[in-house]
C-alpha positions, 0 to 999 in steps of 0.5 A: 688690819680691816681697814687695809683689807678694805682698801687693798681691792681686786681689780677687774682684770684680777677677778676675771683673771682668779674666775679664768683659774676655776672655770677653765679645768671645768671645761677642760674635764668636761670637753676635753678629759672625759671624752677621752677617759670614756672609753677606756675606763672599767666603771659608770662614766657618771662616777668618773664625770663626778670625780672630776668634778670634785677634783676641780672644786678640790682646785678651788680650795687648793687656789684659795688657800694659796690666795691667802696665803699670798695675801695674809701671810700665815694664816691664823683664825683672826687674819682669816676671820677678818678676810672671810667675814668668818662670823655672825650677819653685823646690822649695818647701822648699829653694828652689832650681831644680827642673827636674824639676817639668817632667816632672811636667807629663806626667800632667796632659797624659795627663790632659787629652787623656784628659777632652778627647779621648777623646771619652768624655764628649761625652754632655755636650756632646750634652745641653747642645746638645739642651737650648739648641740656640742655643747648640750650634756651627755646622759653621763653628766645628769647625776639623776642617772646614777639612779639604777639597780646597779648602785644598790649597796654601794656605800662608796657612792655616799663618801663620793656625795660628802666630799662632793658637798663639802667641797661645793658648798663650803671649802670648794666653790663657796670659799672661792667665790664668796669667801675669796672673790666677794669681799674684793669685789666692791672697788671693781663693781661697786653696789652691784658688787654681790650681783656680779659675784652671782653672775661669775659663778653662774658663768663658771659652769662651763661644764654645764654651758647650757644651763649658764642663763639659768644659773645667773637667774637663780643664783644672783641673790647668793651673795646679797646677804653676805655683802648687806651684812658682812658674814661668809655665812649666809650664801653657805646656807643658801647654796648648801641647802641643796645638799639635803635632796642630793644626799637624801636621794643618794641614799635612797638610790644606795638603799634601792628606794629608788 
């Protein structure tokens, strides 16, 4: 079964073409529904670009369980185990568990905070915008917005940040692009096959088409340890640890820390 999984690889056109099935509803939420939905919806429009949002990661999920299912048939934990690479970093010579290739994960967060975060290089961003100012986001996109008096008590807006994690950074964009897409990648790309996974996801934020030089930046490294060490695992940590400051922050708006 691994050794067919290995040989039975996506082609170019395939990768695009599954990427094409998740960007596209991004921009379509983003450019087309949301100005529509606007002004005729009764509640904050950051809520309603938030929901969206997490119906087209929910679509990422709901496109790679159909995947796997084309591919494997019924799914079952070893077929899946397999597929994903659903277990513990395996050190590439001696082929046994490698669990300290977890803390490797850490330079590469540190990185990407750094490139993301820093606000360093929003220059980029800022040029983007004054050169397509269709394209640069509406105050309703910038979830630091939902940071007002209003949202003090309402316990809905954290069951809305769960899912929203749960569907980023594990059965949404993760399970796509680096369960679905990363371990078909190497025919087509060959040992920059991690670094192209890194630029199609940056590049599937369509809905935040400004920030998109920034993200390949920041986000090239996901997938490296993932492919050095055959394991779903370690882009999970990497990715899902900017969870911790949307949560925290999202209590304390509900809390009115903030």
């Amino acid at each position: 079964m691994h050794d067919e999984m290995e040989v039975k690889q996506y082609s170019v056109r395939k990768i695009l073409g599954l990427w094409a099935l998740v960007a596209l509803p991004m921009l379509l939420m983003r450019f087309g529904l949301m100005p529509v939905l606007v002004p005729i919806v009764s509640f904050h429009p950051g809520i309603l670009y938030w929901l969206l949002m997490i119906a087209s990661m929910i679509w990422q999920f709901v496109l790679s369980v159909i995947i796997l299912r084309r591919e494997l048939g019924p799914l079952s934990w070893e077929k899946l185990k397999q597929r994903l690479w659903l277990n513990h970093p395996i050190h590439p010579r001696t082929h046994r568990v490698y669990k300290l290739a977890y803390s490797f994960t850490i330079p590469i967060i540190l990185y990407a905070f750094f490139f993301e975060s820093s606000g360093l290089f929003g220059f980029m961003e800022e040029a983007i915008n004054r050169l397509f100012p269709a394209m640069a986001p509406e105050e309703y996109t910038l979830i630091e917005n939902l940071a007002t008096p209003e949202f003090v008590g309402a316990w809905y807006l954290l069951g809305i940040a769960l899912v929203s994690c749960l569907f980023n950074y594990l059965l949404g964009e993760e399970l796509f692009f680096r369960g679905v897409l990363l371990p078909k990648m190497r025919g087509a790309f060959g040992r920059w096959d991690w670094a192209m996974n890194g630029v199609l996801f940056a590049a599937y934020h369509l809905h935040k088409i400004s920030e998109i030089p920034l993200f390949i930046i920041g986000s090239i490294f996901y997938g490296f340890l993932n492919v050095k060490y055959r394991s779903f695992w370690p882009a999970i940590i990497i990715h899902g640890v900017e969870a911790i400051p949307l949560l925290l922050g999202v209590a304390a708006v509900v809390l009115g820390f903030l």
